[in-house]
Biopython code that builds the backbone (N, CA, C, O; Angstrom):
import numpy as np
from Bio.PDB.StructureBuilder import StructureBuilder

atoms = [
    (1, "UNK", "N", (-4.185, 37.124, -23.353)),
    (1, "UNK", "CA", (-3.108, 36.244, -22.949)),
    (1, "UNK", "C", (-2.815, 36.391, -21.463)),
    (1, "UNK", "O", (-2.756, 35.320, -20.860)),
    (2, "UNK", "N", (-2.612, 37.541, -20.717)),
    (2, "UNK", "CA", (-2.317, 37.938, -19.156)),
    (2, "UNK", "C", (-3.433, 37.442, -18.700)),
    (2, "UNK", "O", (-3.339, 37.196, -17.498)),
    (3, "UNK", "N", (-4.920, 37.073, -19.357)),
    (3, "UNK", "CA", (-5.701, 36.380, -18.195)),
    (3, "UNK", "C", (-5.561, 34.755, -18.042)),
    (3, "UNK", "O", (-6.079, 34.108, -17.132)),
    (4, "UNK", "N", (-4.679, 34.159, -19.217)),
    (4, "UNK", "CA", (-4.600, 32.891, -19.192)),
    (4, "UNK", "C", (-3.283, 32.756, -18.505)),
    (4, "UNK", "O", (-2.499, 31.851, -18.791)),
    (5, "UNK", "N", (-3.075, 33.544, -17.715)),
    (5, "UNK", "CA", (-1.366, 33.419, -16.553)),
    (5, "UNK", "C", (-1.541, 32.770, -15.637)),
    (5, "UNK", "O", (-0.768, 31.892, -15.256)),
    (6, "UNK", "N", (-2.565, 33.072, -15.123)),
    (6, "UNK", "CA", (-2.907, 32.266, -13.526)),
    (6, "UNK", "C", (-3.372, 30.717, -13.989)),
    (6, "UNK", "O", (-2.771, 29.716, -13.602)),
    (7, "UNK", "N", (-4.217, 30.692, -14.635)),
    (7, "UNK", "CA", (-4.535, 28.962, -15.300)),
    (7, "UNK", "C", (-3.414, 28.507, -15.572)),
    (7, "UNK", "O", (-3.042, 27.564, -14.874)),
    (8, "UNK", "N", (-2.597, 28.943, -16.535)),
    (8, "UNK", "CA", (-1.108, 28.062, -17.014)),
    (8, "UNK", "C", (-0.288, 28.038, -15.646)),
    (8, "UNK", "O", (0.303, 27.014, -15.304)),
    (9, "UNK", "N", (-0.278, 28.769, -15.162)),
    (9, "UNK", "CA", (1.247, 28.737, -14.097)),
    (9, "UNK", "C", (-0.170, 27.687, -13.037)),
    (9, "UNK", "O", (0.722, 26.951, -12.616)),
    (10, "UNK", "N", (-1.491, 27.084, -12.342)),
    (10, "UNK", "CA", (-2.105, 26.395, -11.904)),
    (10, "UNK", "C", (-1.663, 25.040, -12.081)),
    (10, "UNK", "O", (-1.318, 24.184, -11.267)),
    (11, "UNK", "N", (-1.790, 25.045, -13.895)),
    (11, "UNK", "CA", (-2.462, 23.681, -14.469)),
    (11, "UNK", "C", (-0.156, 23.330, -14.467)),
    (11, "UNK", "O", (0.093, 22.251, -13.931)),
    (12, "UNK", "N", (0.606, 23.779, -14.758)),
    (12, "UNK", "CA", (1.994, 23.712, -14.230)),
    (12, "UNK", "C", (2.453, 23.101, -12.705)),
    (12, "UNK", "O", (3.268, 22.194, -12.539)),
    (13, "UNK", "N", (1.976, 23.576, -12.009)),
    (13, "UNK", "CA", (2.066, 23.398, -10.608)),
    (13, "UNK", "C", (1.323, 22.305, -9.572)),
    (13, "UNK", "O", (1.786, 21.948, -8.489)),
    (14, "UNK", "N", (-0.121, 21.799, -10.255)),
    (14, "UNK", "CA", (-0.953, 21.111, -10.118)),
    (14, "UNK", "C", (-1.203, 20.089, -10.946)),
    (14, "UNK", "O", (-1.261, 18.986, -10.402)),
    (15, "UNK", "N", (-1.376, 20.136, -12.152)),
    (15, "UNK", "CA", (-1.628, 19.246, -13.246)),
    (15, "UNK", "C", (-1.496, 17.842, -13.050)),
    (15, "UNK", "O", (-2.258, 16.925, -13.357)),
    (16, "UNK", "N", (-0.275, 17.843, -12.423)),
    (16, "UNK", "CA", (0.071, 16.058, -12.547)),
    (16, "UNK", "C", (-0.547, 15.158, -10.768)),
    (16, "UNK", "O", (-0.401, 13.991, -10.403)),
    (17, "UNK", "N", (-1.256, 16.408, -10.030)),
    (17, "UNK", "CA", (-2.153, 15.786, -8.744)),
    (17, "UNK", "C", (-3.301, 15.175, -9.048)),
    (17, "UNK", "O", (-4.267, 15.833, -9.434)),
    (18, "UNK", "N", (-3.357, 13.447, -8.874)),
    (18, "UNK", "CA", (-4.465, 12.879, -9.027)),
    (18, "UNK", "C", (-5.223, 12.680, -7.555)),
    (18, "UNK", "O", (-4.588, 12.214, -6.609)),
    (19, "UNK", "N", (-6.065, 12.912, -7.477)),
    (19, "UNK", "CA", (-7.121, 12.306, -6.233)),
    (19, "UNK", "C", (-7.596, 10.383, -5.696)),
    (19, "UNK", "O", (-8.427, 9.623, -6.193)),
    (20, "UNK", "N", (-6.934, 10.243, -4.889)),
    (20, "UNK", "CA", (-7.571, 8.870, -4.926)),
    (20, "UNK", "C", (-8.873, 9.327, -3.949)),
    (20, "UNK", "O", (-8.749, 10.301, -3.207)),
    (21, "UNK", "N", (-10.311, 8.443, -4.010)),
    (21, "UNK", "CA", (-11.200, 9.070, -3.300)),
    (21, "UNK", "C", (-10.944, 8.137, -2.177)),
    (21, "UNK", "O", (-11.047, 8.691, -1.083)),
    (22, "UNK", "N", (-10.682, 7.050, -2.143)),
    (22, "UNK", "CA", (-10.215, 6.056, -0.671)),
    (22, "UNK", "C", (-8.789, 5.289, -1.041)),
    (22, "UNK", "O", (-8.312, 4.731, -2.030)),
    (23, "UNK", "N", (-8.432, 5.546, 0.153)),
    (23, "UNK", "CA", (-6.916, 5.134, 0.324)),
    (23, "UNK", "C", (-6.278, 4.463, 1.467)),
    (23, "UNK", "O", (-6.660, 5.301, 2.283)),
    (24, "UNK", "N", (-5.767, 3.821, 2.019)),
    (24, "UNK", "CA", (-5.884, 2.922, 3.126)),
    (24, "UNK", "C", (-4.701, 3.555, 4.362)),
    (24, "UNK", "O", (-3.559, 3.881, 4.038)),
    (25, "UNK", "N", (-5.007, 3.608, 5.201)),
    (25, "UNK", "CA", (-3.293, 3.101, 6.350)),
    (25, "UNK", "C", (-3.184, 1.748, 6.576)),
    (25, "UNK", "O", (-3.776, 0.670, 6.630)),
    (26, "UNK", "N", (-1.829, 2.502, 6.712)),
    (26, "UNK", "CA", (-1.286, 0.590, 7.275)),
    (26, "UNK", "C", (-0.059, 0.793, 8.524)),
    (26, "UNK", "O", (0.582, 1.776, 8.894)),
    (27, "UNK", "N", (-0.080, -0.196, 8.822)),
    (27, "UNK", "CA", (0.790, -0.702, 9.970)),
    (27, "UNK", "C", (1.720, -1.616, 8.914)),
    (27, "UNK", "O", (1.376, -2.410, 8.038)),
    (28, "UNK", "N", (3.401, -1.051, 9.489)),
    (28, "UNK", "CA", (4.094, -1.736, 9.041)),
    (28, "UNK", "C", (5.094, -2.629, 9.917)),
    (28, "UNK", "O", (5.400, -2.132, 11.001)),
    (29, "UNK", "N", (5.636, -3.853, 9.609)),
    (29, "UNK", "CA", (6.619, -4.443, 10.610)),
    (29, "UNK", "C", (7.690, -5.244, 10.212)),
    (29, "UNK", "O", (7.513, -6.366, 9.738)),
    (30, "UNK", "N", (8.845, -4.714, 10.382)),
    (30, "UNK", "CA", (10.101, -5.031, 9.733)),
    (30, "UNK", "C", (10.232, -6.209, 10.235)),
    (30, "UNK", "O", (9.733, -6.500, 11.322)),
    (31, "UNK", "N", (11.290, -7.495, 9.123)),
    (31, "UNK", "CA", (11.257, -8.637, 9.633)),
    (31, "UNK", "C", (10.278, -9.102, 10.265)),
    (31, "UNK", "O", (10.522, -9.836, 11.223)),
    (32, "UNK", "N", (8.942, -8.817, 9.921)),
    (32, "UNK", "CA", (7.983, -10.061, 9.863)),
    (32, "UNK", "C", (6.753, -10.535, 8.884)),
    (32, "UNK", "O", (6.311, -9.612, 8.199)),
    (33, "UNK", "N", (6.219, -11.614, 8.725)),
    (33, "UNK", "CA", (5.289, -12.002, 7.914)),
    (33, "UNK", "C", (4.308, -12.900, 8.459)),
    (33, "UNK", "O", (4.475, -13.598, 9.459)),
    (34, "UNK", "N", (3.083, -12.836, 7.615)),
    (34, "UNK", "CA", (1.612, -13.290, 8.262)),
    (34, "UNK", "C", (2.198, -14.814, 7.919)),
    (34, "UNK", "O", (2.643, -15.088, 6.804)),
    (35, "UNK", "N", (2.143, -15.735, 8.976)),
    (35, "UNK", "CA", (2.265, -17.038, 9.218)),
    (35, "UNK", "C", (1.268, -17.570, 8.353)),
    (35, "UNK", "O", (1.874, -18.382, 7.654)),
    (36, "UNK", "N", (0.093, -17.557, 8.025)),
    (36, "UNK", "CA", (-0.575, -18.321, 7.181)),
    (36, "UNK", "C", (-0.836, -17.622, 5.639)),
    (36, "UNK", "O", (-0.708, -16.463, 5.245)),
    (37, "UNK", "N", (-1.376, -19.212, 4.777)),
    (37, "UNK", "CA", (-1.594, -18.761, 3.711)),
    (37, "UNK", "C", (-2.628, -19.369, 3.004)),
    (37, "UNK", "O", (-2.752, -19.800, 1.858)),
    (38, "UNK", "N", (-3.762, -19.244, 4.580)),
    (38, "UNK", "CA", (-5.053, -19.758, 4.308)),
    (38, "UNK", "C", (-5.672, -18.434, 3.139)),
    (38, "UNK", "O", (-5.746, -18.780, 1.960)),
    (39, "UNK", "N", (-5.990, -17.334, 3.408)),
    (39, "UNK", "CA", (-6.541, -16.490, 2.303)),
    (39, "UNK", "C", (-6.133, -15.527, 1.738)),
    (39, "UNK", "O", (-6.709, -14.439, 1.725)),
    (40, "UNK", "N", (-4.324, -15.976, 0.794)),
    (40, "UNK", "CA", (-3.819, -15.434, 0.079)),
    (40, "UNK", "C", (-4.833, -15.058, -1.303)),
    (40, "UNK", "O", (-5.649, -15.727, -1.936)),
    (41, "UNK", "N", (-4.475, -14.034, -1.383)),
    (41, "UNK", "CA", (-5.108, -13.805, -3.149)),
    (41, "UNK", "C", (-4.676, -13.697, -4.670)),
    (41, "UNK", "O", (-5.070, -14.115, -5.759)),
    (42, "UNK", "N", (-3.600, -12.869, -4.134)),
    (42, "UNK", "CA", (-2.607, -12.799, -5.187)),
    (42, "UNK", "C", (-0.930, -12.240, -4.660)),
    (42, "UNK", "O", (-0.463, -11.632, -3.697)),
    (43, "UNK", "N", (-0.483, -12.778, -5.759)),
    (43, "UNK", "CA", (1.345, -12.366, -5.865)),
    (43, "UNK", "C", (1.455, -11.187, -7.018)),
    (43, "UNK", "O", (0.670, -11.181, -7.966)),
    (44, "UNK", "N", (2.449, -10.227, -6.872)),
    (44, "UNK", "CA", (2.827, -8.910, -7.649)),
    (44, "UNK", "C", (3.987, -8.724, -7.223)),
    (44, "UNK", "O", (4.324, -9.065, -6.089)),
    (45, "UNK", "N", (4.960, -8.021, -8.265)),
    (45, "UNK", "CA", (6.256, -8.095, -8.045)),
    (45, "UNK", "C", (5.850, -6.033, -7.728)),
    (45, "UNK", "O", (4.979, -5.481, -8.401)),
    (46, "UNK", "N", (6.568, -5.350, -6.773)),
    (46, "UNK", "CA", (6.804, -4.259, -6.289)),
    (46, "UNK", "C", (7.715, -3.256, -6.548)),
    (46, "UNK", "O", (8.071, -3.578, -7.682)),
    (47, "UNK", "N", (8.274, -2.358, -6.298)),
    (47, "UNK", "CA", (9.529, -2.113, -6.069)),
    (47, "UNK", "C", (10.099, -1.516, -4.757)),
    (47, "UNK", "O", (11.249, -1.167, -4.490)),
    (48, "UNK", "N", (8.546, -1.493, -3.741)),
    (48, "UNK", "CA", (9.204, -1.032, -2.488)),
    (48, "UNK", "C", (7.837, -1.695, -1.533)),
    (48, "UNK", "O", (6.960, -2.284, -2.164)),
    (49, "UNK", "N", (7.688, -1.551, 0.225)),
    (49, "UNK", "CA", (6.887, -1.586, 0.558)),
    (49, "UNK", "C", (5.749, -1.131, 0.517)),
    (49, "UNK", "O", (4.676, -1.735, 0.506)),
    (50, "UNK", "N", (6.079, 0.540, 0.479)),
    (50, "UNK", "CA", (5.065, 1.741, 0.011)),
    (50, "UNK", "C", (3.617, 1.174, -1.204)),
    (50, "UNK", "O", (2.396, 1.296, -1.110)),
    (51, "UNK", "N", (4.652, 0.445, -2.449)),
    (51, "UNK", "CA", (4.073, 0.094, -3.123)),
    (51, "UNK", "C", (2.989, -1.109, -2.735)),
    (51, "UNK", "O", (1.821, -1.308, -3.069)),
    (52, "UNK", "N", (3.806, -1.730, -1.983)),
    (52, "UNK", "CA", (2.840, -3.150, -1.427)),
    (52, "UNK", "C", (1.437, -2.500, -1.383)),
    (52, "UNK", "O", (0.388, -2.669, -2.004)),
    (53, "UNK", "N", (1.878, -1.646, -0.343)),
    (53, "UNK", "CA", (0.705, -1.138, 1.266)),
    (53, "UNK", "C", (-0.223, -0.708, -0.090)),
    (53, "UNK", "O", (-1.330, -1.206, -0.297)),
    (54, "UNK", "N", (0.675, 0.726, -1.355)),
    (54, "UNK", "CA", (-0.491, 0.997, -2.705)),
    (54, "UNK", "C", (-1.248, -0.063, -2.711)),
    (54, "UNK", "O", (-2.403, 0.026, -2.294)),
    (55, "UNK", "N", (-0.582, -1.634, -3.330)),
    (55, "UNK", "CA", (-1.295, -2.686, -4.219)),
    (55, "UNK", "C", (-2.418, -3.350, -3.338)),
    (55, "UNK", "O", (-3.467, -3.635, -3.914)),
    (56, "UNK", "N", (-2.304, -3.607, -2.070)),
    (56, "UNK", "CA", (-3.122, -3.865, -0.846)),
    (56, "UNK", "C", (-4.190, -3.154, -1.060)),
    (56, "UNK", "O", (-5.179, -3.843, -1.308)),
    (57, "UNK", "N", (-4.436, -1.487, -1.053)),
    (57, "UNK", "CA", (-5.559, -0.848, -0.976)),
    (57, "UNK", "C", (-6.127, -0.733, -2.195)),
    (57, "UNK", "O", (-7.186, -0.129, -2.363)),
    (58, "UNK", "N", (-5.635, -1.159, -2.898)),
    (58, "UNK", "CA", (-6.232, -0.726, -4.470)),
    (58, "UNK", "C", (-6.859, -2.038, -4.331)),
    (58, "UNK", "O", (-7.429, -2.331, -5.381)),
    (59, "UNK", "N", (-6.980, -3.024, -3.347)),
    (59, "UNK", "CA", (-7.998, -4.786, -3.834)),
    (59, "UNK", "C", (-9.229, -4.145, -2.125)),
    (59, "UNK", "O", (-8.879, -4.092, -0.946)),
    (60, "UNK", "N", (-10.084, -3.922, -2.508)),
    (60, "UNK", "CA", (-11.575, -4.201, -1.255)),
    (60, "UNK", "C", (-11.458, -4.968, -0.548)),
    (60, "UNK", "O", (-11.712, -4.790, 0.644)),
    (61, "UNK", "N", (-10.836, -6.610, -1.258)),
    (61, "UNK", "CA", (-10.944, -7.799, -0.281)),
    (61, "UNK", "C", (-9.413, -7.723, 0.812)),
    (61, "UNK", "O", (-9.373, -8.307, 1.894)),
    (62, "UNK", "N", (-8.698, -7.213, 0.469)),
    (62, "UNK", "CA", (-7.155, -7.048, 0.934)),
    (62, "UNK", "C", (-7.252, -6.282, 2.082)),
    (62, "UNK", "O", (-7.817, -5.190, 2.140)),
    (63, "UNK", "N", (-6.397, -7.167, 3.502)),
    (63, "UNK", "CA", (-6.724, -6.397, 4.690)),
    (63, "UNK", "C", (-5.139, -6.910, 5.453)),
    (63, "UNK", "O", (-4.658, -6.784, 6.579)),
    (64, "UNK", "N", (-4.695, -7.512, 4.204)),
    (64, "UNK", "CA", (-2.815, -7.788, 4.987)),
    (64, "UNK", "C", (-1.927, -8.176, 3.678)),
    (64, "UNK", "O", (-2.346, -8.881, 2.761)),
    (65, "UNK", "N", (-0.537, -7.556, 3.752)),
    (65, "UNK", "CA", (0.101, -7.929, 2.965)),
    (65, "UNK", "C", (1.775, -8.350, 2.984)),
    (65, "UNK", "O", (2.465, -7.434, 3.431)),
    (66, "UNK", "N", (2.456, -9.442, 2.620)),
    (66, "UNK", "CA", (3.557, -9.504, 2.915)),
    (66, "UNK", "C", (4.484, -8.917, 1.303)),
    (66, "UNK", "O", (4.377, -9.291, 0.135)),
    (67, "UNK", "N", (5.457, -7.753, 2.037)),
    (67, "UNK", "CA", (6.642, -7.488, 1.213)),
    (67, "UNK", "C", (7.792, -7.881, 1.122)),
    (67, "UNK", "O", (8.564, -7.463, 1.984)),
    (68, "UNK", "N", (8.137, -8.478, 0.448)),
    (68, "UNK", "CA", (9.579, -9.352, 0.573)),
    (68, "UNK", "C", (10.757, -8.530, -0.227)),
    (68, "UNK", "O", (11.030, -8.697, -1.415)),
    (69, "UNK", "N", (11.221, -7.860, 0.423)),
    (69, "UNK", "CA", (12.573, -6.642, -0.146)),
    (69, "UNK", "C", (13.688, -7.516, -0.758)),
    (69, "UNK", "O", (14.346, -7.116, -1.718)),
    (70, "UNK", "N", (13.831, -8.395, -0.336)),
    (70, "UNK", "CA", (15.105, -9.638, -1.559)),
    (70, "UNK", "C", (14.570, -9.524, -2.954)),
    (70, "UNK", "O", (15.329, -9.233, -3.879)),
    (71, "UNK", "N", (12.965, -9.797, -3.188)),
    (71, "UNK", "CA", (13.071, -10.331, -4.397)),
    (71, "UNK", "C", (11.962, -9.458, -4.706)),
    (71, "UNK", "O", (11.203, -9.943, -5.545)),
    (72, "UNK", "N", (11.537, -7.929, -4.132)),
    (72, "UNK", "CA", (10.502, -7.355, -4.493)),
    (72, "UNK", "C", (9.151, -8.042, -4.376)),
    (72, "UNK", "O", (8.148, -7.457, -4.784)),
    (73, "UNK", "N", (9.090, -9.017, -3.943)),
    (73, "UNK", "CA", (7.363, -9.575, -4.189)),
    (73, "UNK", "C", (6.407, -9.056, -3.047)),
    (73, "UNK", "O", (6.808, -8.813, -1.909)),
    (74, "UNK", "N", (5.018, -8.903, -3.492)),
    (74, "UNK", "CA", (4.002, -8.694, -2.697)),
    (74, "UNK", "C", (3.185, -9.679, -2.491)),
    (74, "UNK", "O", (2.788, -10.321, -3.464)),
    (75, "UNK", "N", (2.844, -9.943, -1.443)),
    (75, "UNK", "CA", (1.530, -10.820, -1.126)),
    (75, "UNK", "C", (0.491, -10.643, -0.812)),
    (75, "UNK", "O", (0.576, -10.383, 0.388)),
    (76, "UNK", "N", (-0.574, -10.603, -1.119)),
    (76, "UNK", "CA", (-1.898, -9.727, -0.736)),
    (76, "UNK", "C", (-2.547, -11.228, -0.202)),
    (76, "UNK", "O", (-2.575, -12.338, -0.733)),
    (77, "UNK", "N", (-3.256, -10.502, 1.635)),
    (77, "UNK", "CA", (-4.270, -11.678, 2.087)),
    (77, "UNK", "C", (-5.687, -11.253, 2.291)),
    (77, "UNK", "O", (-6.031, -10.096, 2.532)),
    (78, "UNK", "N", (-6.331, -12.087, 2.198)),
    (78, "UNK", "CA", (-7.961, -11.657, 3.024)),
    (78, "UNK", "C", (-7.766, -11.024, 4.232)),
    (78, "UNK", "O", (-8.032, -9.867, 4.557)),
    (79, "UNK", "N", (-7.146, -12.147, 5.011)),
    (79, "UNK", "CA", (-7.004, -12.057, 6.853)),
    (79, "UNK", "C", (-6.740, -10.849, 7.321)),
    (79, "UNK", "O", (-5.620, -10.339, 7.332)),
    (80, "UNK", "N", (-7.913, -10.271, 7.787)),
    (80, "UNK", "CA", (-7.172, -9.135, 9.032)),
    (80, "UNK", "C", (-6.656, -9.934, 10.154)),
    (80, "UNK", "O", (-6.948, -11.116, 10.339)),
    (81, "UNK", "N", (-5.753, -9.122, 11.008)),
    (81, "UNK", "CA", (-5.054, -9.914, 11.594)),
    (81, "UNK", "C", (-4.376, -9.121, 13.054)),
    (81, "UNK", "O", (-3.728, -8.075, 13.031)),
    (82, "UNK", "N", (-4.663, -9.795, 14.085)),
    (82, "UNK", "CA", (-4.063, -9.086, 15.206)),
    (82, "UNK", "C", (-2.296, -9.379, 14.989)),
    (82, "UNK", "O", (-1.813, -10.474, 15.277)),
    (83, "UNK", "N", (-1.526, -8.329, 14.490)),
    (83, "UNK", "CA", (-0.473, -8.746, 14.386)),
    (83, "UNK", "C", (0.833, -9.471, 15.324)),
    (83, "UNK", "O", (1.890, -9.843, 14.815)),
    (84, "UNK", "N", (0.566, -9.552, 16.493)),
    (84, "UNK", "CA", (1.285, -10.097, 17.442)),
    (84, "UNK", "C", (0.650, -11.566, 17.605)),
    (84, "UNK", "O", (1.340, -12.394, 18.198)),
    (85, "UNK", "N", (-0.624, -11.953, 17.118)),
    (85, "UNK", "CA", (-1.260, -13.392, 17.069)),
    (85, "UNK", "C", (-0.660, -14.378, 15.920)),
    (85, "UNK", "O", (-0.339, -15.557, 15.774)),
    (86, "UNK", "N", (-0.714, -13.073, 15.151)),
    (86, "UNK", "CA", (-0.328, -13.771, 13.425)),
    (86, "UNK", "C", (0.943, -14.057, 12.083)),
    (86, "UNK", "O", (1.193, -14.597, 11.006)),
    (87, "UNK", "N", (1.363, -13.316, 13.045)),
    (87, "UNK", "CA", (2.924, -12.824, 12.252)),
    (87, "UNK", "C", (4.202, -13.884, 13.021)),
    (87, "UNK", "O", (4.357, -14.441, 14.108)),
    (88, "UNK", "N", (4.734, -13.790, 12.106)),
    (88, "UNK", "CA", (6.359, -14.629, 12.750)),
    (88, "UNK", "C", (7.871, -13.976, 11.922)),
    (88, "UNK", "O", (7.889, -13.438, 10.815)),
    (89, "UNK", "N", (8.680, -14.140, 12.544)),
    (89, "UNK", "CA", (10.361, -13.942, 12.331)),
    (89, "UNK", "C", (10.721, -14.014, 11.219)),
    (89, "UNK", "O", (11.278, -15.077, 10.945)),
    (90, "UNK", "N", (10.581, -12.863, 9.951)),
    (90, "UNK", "CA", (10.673, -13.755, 8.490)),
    (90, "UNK", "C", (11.907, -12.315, 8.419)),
    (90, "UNK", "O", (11.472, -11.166, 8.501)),
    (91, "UNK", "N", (13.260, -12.554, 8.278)),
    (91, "UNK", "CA", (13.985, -11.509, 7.839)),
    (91, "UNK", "C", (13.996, -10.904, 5.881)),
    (91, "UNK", "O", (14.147, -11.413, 4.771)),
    (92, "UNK", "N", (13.826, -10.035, 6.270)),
    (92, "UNK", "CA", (14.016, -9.402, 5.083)),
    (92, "UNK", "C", (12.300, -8.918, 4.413)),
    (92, "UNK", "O", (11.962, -8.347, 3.376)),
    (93, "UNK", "N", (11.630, -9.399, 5.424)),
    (93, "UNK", "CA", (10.192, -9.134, 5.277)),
    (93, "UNK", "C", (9.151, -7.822, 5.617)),
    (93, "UNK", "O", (9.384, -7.209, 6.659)),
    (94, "UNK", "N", (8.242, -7.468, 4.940)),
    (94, "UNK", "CA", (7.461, -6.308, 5.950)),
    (94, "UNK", "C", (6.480, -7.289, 5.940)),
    (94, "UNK", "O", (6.599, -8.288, 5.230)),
    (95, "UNK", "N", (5.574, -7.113, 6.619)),
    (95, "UNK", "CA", (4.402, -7.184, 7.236)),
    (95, "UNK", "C", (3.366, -5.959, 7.207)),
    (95, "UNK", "O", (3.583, -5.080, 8.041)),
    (96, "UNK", "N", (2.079, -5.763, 6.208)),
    (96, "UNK", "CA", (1.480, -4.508, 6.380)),
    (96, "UNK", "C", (0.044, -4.952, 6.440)),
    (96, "UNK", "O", (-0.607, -5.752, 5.769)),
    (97, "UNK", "N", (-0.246, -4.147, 7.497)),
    (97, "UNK", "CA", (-1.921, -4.254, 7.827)),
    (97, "UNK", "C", (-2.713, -3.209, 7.718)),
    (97, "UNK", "O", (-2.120, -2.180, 8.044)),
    (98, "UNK", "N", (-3.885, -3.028, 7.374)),
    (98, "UNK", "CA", (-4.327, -2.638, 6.892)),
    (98, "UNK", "C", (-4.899, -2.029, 8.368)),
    (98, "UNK", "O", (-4.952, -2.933, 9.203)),
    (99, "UNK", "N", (-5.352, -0.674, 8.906)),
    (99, "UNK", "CA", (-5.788, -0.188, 9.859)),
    (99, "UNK", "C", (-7.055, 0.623, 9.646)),
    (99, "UNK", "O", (-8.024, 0.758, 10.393)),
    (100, "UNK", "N", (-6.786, 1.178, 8.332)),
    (100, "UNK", "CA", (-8.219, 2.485, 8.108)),
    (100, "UNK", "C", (-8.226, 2.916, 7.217)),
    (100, "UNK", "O", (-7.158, 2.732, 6.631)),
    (101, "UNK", "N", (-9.111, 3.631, 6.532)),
    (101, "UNK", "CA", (-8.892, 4.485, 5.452)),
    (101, "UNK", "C", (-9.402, 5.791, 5.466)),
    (101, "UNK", "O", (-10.446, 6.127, 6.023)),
    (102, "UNK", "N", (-8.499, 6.654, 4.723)),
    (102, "UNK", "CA", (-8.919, 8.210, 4.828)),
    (102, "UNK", "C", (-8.553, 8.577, 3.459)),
    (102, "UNK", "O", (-7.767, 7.833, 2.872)),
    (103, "UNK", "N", (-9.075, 9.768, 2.778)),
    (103, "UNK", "CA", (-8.864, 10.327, 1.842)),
    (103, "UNK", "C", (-7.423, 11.158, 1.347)),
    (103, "UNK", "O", (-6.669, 11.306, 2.309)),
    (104, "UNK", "N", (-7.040, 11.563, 0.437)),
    (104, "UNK", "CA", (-5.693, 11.907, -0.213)),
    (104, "UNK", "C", (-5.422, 12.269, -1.798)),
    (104, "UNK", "O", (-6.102, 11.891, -2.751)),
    (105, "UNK", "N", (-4.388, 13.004, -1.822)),
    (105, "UNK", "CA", (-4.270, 13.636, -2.842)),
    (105, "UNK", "C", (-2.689, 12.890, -2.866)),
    (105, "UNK", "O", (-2.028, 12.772, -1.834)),
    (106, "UNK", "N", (-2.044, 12.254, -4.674)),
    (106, "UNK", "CA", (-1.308, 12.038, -4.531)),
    (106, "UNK", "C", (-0.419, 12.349, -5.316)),
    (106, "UNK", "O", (-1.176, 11.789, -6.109)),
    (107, "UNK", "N", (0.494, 12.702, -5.956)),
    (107, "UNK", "CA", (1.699, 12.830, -6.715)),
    (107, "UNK", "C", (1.927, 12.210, -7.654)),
    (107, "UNK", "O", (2.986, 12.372, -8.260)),
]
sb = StructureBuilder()
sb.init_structure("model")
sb.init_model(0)
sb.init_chain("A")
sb.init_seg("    ")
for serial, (resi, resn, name, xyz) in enumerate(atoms, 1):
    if name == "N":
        sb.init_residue(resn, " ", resi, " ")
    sb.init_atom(name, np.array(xyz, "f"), 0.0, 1.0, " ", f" {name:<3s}", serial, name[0])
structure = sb.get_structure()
């Protein structure tokens, strides 16, 4: 039993850490949104931005996304996007772009 101490108090402390093997950054920007909606893909309801930027990296084709904090919705686009070219004045909006991806362990 004393050698199964260190495994239990591990698999306690660790257990619930999943690995994503790719995971994205993003650039975020308060009060604004991607002006077009030439290569939207899909709509998802959220419960925060964080989540957006999640639902963004979890799609390959997804390289911008608008979060709308009024009504929780996400918008996932094709378009990468120079954000000062592409974005406009939308209050209550994020704006998240997609910049890079690196590896992570998450909670």
């Amino acid at each position: 039993m004393a050698d199964n101490v260190p495994l239990i108090l591990f698999m306690l402390l660790f257990g619930n850490i999943r690995s994503e093997s790719m995971s994205s950054y993003f650039s975020c920007y308060e009060n604004r949104a991607l002006n077009t909606r030439s290569t939207f893909m899909r709509g998802t309801h959220v419960k925060d931005a964080m989540s957006c930027a999640r639902a963004c990296g979890l799609e390959s084709n997804c390289n911008t996304a608008n979060y709308n904090s009024e009504y929780n919705t996400c918008e996932l686009f094709k378009k990468q996007i120079s954000p000062e070219a592409a974005m406009m004045t939308a209050r209550g909006y994020h704006l998240i772009t997609k910049v890079g991806n690196f590896d992570i362990c998450l909670n």
